[in-house]
C-alpha positions, 0 to 999 in steps of 0.5 A: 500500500505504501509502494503504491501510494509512493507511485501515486505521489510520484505520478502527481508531481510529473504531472505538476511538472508537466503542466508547467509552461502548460497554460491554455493560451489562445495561441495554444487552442489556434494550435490545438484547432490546426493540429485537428484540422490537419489530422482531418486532412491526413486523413482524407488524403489516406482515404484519397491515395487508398482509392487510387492505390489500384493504380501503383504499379506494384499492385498490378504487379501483383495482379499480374503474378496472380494472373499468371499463376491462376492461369497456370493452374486452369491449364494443368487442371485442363491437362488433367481433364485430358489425361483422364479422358483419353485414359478413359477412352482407352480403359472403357472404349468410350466416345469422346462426345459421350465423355464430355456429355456424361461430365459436363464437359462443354465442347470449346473445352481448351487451354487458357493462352 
């Protein structure tokens, strides 16, 4: 208890220390009121670069490599299709058309380029 009441009184005289030089003044609140005002603007022009942030070229860069990788991937997904129907067409004798019918195949069924 009287730890922490040393700690309070501790506490209490950095305040008082604190406040010296401290007055509220006028030029203080017009310092105050600019401070504010230029944290609003800050803030709107975050808001302002977010919106364009589509536009920087390492985020369509990004974009690109995303592209490109999720392209990749359809075409070996694409390669698969075709590797299980021609194992298919071997295994069972079945028509092509009758695969792709009976799976939902649809006929332009091809590469992504």
């Amino acid at each position: 208890l009287s730890e922490g009441n040393q700690k309070h009184a501790a506490l209490q005289k950095s305040i008082e220390k604190a406040k010296i030089g401290r007055h509220e003044t006028e030029e203080r609140a017009m310092l105050a009121k600019e401070l504010s005002s230029l944290r609003d603007q800050r803030g709107q022009l975050k808001a302002e670069v977010e919106k364009y942030k589509e536009c920087d070229p390492q985020v369509v860069e990004e974009i690109r490599q995303a592209n490109k990788v999720a392209k990749e991937a359809a075409n070996r997904w694409t390669d698969n299709i075709f590797a299980i129907k021609s194992w298919a067409k071997r295994k069972f004798g079945l028509e092509e058309n009758k695969i792709d019918k009976n799976f939902g195949i649809p006929e332009d069924f091809d590469y992504i380029d």
